[in-house]
N, C-alpha and C positions, 0 to 999 in steps of 0.2 A: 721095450718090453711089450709082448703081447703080438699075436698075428697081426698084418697087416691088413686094413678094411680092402676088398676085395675092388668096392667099386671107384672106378678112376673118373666119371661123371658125373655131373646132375642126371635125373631124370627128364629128358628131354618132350612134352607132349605141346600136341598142334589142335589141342580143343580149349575150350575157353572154361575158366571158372566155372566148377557147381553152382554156385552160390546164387547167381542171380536166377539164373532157371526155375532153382527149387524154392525161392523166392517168392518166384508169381506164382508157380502151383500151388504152394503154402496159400498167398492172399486170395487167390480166385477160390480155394475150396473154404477157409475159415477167414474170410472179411475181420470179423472181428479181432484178430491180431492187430489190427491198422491201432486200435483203442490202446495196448500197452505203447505206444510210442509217445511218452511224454515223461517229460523230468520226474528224477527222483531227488523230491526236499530232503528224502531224510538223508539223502548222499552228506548234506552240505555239515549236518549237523556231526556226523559222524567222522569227515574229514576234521572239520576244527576239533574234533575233542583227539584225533590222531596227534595232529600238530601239538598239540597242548600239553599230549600226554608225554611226546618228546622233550619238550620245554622242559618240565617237570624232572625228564631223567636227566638233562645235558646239566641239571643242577646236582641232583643227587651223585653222579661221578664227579663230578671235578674235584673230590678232597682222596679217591681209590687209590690202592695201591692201581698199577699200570696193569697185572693180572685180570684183577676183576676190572680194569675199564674192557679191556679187550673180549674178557670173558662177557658182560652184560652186552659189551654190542652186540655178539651173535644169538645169546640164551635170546634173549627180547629186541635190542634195535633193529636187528636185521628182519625180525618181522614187521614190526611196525613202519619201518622206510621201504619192504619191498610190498607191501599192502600199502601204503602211500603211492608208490606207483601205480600201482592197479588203480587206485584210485585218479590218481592221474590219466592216465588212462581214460578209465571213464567220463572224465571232464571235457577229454578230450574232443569227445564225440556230444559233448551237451547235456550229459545228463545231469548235472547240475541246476542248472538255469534256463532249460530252454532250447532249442534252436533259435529263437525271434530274440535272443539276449546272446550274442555268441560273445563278445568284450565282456557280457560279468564273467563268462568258462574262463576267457582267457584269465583272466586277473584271478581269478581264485584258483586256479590253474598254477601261477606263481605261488600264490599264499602255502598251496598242500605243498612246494617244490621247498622249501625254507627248510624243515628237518632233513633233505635228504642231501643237501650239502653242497650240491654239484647243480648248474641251473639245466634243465634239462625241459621241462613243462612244453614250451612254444616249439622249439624243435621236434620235439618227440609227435604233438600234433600233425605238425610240417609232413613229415615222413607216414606217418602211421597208416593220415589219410590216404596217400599212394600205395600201401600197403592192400588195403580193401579194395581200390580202384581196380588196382593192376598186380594181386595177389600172384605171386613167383616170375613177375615180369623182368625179361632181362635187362639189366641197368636200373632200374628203377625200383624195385621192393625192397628196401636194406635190409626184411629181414632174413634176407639169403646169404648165408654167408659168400666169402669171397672165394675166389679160385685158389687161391694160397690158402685158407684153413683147410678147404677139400684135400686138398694135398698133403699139404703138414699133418695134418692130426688125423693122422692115420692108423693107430695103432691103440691098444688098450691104454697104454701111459699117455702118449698125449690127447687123447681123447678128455682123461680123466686133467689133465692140466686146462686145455680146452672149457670145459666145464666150469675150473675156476675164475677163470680170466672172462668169460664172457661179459661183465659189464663192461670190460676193455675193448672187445670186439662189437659190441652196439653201440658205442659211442664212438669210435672212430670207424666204422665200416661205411656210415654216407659218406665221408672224404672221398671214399676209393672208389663206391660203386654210382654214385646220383650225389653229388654236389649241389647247394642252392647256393643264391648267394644271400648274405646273411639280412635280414629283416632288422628293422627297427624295434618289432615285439623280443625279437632273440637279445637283442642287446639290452633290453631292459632286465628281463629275467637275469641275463648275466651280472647287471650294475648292482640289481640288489641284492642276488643272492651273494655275490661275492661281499656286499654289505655287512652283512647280515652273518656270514662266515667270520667275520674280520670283529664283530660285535661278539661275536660268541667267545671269538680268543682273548679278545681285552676285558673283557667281564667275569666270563667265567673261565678262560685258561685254554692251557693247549690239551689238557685232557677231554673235555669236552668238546676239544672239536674234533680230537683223533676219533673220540667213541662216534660222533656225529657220521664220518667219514667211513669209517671201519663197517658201520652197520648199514652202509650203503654197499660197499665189497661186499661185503661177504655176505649181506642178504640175497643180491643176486649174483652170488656167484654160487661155490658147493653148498646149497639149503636146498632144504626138500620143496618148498616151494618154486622155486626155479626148474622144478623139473615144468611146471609148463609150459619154459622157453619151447625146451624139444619137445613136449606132447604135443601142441600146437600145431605142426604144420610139418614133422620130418616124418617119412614115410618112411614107417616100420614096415606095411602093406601096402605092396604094390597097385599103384590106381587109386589110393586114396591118399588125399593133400590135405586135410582138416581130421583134427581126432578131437572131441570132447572129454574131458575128462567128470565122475561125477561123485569128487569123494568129498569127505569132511574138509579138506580146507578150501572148496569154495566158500566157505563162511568168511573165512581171511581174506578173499582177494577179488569180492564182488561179482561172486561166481562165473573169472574169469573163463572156469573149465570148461565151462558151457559154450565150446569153442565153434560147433559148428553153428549153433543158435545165435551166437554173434554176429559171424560173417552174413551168416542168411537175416538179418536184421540188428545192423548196428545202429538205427535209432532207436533200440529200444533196450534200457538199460538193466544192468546186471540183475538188478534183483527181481527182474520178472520172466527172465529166461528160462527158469526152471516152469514157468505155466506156458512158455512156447511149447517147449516139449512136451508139454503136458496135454496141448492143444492139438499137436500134430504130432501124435506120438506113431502114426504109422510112417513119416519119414525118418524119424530121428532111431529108433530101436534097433532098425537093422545094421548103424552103422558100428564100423566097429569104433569103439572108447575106451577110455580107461579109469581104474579106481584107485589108481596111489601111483603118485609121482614122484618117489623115492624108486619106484620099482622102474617108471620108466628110465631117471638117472642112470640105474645099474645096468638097464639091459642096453643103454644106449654105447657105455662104457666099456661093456663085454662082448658085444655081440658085434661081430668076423665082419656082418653084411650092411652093417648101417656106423656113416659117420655123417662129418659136415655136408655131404656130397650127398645125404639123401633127404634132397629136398626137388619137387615140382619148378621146372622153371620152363617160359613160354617168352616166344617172341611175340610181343605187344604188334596186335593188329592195331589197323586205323590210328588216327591221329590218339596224342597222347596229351593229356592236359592234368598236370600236375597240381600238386596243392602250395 
């Protein structure tokens, strides 16, 4: 169903990252930037009261008909576990405790990974940070898709399947593209989250762990917040690899949208990205962004000239030092 996406490539360029460049021109004209780069406490508080608030619903389904367990995963859990990610996310990078405390991120890193079912916290670190190192590097960035989705999902209908499935595709795509071998922190996240999955079903049921589960699919999968997977980094416009997005639900997702503000400073955490912008707003205005990521879903789904295949990918100069 639907035209075939025109482009049979990545986009291939032999210059390095925006991101560090505009970086120092950002520090050298406004120093005072250097000041937002420290933890955010009230990260911490607002992750445990996520967790908590999950707690609270994995109790309230376990007596539903199977309709409404299905039904409340997606009305509510699927926000709340795909904003737990984001929030993960940000742990990722320290914004919870510190850089000079990086084992508390970890460990509470676990703690926010507990409602979302599946252990994911240490890994998604692992990777992420190669992501910003070596942003569309080849073999190395997962979050480039693979040479098989560029191909396959090619068309309005699989594009739109594509879309669903993508937590399936970020979770098995380091296998294929950057392999590590497994850590002792990965296995831990694994012992307990599987724990803790297995606590949920002898307690309170198998309903509660489907809903647990279900609002992890299908949060990032077809939701309107998942449209930042693809706002993020697929080039809609040629010559640009980073899109910010700056609408109402960066309230939900620690204003991940503020995508270019990230990459040009990931020590400094979401909630103070809107005053980078604010600080250096003659870099950030000209580029182009976006204000609703439902809209970028649809056009991503329809439109002939952009699929998997339109993303930024570079062969990594110089020596490569992964995370």
């Amino acid at each position: 169903m639907g035209n075939r996406v025109s482009r049979e490539d990545f986009e291939w360029v032999y210059t390095d990252q925006p991101h560090a460049t505009r970086r120092q021109e950002i520090l050298a004209k406004y120093p005072e930037i250097k000041s937002l780069m420290k933890p955010d406490s009230n990260l911490i508080w607002i992750v445990i009261l996520m967790v908590l608030t999950q707690f609270v619903a994995f109790y309230l389904v376990k007596d539903l008909d199977w309709k409404w367990v299905l039904f409340w995963a997606y009305a509510f859990g699927s926000c709340i576990n795909h904003s737990t990610t984001l929030a993960i996310h940000e742990v990722s990078h320290n914004s919870a405790f510190g850089q000079c405390k990086p084992m508390w991120n970890r460990w509470f890193g676990i703690f926010a990974n507990l409602p979302i079912g599946v252990p994911y916290s240490i890994s998604f670190k692992r990777y992420h940070m190669d992501h910003h190192r070596y942003l569309g590097g080849d073999g190395i960035d997962v979050d480039i898709p693979t040479d098989f989705e560029g191909w396959f999902f090619c068309t309005t209908f699989r594009k739109f399947i594509w879309v669903i499935l993508q937590p399936l595709f970020y979770a098995f795509r380091p296998l294929f593209i950057n392999p590590k071998p497994i850590s002792y922190l990965e296995i831990i996240n694994t012992v307990i989250q599987i724990t803790f999955d297995v606590a949920i079903y002898y307690v309170l049921g198998i309903k509660s762990l489907v809903y647990m589960l279900a609002a992890t699919l299908l949060g990032l999968g077809l939701h309107p917040i998942s449209g930042h997977f693809i706002a993020e980094h697929y080039m809609f416009l040629k010559g640009h690899e980073t899109y910010s997005y700056y609408g109402p639900l960066n309230l939900l997702t620690f204003n991940v949208g503020y995508h270019n503000e990230h990459h040009d400073f990931p020590n400094i955490p979401g909630k103070s990205l809107p005053l980078v912008r604010r600080i250096a707003a003659e870099y950030y205005e000209s580029l182009p962004h976006y204000n609703s990521w439902i809209k970028v879903l649809y056009d991503f789904v329809t439109d002939d000239t952009i699929s998997p295949y339109s993303r930024v990918k570079r062969h990594q100069k110089g020596s490569v030092v992964l995370e």
